[in-house]
C-alpha positions in Angstrom: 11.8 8.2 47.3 15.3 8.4 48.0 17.3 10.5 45.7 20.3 8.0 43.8 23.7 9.8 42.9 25.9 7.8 40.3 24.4 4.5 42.6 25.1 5.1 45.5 21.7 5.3 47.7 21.8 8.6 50.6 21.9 6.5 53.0 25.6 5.1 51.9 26.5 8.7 51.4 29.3 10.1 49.1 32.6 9.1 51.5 34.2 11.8 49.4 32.6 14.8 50.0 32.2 16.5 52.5 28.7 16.7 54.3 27.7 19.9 53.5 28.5 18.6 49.4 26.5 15.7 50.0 23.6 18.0 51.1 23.9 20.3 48.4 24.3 17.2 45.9 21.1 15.9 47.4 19.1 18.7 47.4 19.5 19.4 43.6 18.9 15.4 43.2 15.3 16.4 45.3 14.7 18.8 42.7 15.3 16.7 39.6 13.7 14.1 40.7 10.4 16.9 41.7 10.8 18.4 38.3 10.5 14.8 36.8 6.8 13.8 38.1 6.1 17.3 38.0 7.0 19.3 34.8 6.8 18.1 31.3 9.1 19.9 29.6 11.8 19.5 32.5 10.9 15.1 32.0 11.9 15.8 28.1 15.2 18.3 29.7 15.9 15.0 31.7 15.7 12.4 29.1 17.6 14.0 26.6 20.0 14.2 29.5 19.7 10.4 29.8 20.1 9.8 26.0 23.5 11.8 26.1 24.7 9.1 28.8 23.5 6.4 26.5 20.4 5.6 29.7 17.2 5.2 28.8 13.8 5.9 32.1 14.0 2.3 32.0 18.0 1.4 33.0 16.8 4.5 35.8 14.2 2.1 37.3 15.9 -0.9 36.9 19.1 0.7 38.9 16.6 2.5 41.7 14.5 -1.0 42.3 18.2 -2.8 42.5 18.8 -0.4 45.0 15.9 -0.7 46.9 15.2 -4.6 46.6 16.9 -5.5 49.8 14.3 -3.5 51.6 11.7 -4.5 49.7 12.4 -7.8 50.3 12.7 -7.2 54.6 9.3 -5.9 54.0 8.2 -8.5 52.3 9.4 -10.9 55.0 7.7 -9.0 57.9 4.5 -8.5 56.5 3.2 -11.7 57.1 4.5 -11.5 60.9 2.5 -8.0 61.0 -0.6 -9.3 59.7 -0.5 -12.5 62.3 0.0 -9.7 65.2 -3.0 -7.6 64.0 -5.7 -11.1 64.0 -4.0 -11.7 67.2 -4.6 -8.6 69.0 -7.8 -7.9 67.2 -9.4 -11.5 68.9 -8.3 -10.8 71.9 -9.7 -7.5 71.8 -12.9 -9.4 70.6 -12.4 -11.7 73.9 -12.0 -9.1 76.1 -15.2 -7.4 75.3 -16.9 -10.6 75.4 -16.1 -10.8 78.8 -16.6 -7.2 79.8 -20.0 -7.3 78.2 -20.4 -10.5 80.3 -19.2 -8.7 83.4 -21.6 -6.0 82.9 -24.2 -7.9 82.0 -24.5 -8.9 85.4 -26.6 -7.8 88.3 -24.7 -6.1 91.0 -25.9 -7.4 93.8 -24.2 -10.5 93.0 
């Protein structure tokens, strides 16, 4: 998942720093967010962190899926389209060997 610095996704980038801050500002977001799945005394570290900012693990999630609800929602738009292309090109795959089956089903003196 994309790391979030005071809400504003990577993607947007930090305008005011220059890129070599914004990778270093990334990197340590990588490892918070890697010590927060990952180590239980680092996820206490990290809320207590949160508590001093008066933010709780839930006003996290609730700013990450804000962030991320646009593209969820693309995603949610295309799927159908994906799924029609897939039973489209699965039957005519199914068609196709219908007919080559038919094709070698055939004597070849014809």
């Amino acid at each position: 998942m994309p790391a979030v610095f005071h809400g504003h996704p990577p993607s947007q980038g930090l305008d005011f720093l220059d890129p070599e801050a914004n990778r270093k500002i990334d990197g340590k977001v990588d490892k918070v967010a890697h010590r927060w799945f990952f180590d239980e005394h680092d996820k206490k570290l990290i809320l207590e962190m949160f508590a001093e900012n008066k933010l709780d693990e839930h006003a996290i999630e609730a700013e990450a899926m804000r962030i991320v609800a646009p593209e969820l929602e693309r995603f949610d738009r295309l799927l159908p389209s994906l799924e029609w292309r897939l039973n489209r090109a699965l039957r005519s795959l199914a068609e196709f060997r219908g007919g080559w089956d038919d094709t070698c089903a055939r004597p070849l003196s014809e």
